[in-house]
C-alpha positions as CSV (number, residue, x, y, z in Angstrom):
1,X,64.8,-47.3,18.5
2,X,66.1,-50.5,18.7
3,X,65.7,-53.4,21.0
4,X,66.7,-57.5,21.4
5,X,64.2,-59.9,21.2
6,X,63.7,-63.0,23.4
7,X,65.9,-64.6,20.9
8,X,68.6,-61.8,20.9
9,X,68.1,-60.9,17.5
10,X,67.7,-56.9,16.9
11,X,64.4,-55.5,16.0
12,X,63.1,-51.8,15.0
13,X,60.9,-50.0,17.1
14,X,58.7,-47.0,16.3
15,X,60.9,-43.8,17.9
16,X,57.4,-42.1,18.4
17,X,55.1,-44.7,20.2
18,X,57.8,-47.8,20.3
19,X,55.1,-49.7,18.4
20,X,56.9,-52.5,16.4
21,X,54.7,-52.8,13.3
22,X,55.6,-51.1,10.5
23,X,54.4,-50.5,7.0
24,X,56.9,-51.9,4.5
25,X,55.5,-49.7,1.1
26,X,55.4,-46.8,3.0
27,X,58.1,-46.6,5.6
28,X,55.7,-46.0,8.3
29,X,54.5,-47.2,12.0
30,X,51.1,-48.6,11.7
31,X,50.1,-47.4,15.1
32,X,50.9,-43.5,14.9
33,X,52.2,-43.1,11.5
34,X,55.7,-41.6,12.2
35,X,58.0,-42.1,9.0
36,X,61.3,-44.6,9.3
37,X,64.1,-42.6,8.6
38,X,67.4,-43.7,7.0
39,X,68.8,-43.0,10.3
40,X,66.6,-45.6,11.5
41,X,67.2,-47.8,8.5
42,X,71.8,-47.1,9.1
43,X,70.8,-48.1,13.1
44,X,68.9,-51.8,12.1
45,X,71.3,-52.5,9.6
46,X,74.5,-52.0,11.9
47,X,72.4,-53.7,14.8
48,X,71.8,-56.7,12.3
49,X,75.2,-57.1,11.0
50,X,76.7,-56.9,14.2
51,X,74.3,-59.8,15.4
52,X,75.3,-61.8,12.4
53,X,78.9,-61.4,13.1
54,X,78.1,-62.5,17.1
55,X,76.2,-65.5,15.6
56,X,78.9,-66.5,13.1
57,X,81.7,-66.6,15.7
58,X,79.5,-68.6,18.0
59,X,78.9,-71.1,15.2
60,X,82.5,-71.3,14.8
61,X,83.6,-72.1,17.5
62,X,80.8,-74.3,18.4
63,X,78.9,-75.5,15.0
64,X,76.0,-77.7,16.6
65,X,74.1,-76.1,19.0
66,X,73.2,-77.8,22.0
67,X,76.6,-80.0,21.5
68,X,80.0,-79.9,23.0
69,X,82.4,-77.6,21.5
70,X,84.8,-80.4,19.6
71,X,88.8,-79.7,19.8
């Protein structure tokens, strides 16, 4: 499962329980124990390359954040 942060940013969630905690050696959630699967793995990494495509366009266009877009 995946979800947005606050910040917008992708994250993983357990499919299972939806717990967010995972452990990293052992592809597994830490609250129910439900393995990651390379499905989940192919989801993130789409989910995360899209967002740093989003994130590279917006710096483009507008390279300082919190400033005016310059012509």
């Amino acid at each position: 499962m995946i979800f947005s942060n606050p910040s917008g940013a992708p994250e993983l969630a357990c499919d299972q329980c939806g717990c967010r905690w995972f452990d990293r050696m052992a592809n597994v959630c830490y609250e129910c124990g439900a393995a990651v699967t390379p499905e989940n793995l192919a989801e993130i990494e789409a989910a995360l390359a899209a967002f740093a495509a989003r994130n590279a366009t917006a710096s483009a266009i507008n390279p300082v954040p919190g400033q005016p877009p310059q012509p």
